[in-house]
C-alpha positions as CSV (number, residue, x, y, z in Angstrom):
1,X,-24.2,-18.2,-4.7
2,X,-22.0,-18.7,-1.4
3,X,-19.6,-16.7,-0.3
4,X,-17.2,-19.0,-0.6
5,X,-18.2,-20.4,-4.0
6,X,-17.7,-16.3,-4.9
7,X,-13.9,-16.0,-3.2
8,X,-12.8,-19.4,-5.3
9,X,-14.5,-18.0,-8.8
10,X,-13.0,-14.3,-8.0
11,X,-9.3,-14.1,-9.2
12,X,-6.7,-13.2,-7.3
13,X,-3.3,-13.1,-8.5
14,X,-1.7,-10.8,-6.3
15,X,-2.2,-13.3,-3.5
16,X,-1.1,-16.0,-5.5
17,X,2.5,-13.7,-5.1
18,X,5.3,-14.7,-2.9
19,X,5.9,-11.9,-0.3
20,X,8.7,-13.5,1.7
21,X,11.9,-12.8,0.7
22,X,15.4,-14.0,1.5
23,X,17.3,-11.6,2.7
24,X,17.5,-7.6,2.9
25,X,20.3,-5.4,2.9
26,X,20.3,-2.8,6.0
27,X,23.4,-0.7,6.7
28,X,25.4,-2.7,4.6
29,X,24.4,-6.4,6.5
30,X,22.3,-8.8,4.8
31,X,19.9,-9.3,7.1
32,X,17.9,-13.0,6.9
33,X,15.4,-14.9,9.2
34,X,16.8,-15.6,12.3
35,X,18.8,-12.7,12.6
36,X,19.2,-10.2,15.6
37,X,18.2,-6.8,15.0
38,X,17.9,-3.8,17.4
39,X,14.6,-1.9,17.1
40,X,14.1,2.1,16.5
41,X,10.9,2.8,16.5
42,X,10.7,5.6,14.0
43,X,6.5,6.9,14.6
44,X,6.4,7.3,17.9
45,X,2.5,6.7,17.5
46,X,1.7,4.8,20.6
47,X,3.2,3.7,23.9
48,X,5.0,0.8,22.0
49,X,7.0,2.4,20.3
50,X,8.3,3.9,23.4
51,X,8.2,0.3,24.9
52,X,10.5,-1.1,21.5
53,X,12.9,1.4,21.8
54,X,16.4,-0.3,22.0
55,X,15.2,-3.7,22.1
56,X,16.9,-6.4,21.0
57,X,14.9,-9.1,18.3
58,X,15.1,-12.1,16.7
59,X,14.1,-11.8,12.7
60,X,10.9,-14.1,12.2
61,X,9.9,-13.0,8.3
62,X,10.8,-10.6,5.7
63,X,8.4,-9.8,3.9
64,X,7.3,-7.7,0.7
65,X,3.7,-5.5,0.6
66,X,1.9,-4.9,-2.6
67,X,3.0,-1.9,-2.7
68,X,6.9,-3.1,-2.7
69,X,7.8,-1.7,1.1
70,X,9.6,-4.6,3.1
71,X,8.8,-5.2,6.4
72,X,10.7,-7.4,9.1
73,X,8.2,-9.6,11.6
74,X,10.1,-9.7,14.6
75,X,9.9,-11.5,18.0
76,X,11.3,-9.8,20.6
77,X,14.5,-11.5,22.7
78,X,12.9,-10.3,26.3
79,X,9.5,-11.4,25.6
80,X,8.5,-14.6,27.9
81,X,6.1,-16.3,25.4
82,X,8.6,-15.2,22.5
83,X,7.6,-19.4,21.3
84,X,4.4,-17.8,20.4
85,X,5.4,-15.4,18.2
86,X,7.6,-18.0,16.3
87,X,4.2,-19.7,15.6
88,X,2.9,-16.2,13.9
89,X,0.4,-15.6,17.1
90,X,-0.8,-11.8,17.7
91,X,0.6,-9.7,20.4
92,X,3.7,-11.5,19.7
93,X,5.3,-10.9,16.6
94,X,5.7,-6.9,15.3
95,X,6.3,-5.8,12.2
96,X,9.1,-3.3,11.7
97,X,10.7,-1.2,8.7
98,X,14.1,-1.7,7.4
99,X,15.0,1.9,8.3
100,X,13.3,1.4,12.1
101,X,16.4,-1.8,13.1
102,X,19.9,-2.0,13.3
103,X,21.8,-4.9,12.8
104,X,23.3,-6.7,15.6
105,X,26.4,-7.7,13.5
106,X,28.9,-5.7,11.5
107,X,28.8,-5.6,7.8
108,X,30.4,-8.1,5.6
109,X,33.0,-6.5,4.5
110,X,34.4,-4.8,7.9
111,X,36.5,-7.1,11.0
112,X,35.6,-6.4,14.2
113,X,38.7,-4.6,16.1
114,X,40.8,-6.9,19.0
C-alpha cells in the first residue's frame, strides 16, 4: 500500500477543522486580519525576539491550535519583501501570541483625546 493510498484511508478530522478565526479580542480591541499590531516578544529565546521588539505589523492570520491557544501570523511593516509573507512564504510571516502584541488603535469604546 502507498503512502498516499495510507494518508487518504487514515482519518483525520482534526484537520478537517477550521483554525482561522475572525477576530480576537486583545486589550479590549478586536483585532482582525489586516490589522496593525506592535510586537512584544515575550521568550526572549533567540536573537529575534530581540530583533521584534517594538515593531510594528500588519495582521496576516488568526489562527486556533489544537490545543485552543490563538496565534496571530504577522508580516512585519519594515520588512522589504513583506509581499512574500502575504503569500504565507517562510522567513516572512511570524507567528505571535495574543499577550506578545499591542494594538495599534484604541479600544472600541474609548475616543482618542484632541
Amino acid at each position: 500500500m502507498s503512502l498516499k493510498t495510507m494518508m487518504e484511508d487514515f482519518p483525520w478530522p482534526e484537520l478537517d477543522v477550521e483554525t482561522r478565526l475572525e477576530s480576537v479580542r486583545v486589550f479590549g480591541v478586536d483585532l482582525r486580519v489586516s490589522d496593525k499590531v506592535r510586537l512584544w516578544p515575550k521568550k526572549r529565546g533567540d536573537i529575534m525576539d530581540l530583533a521584534f521588539q517594538k515593531k510594528v505589523a500588519t495582521i496576516e492570520a488568526i489562527e486556533q491550535d489544537f490545543e485552543g491557544q490563538i496565534h496571530l501570523a504577522v508580516v512585519l511593516d519594515d520588512d522589504p519583501g513583506r509581499d512574500l509573507g502575504f503569500l504565507r512564504k517562510p522567513g516572512h510571516r511570524f507567528f505571535f501570541s495574543t499577550e506578545e502584541v499591542e494594538p495599534m488603535r484604541l479600544p472600541d469604546n474609548q475616543q482618542e483625546s484632541p
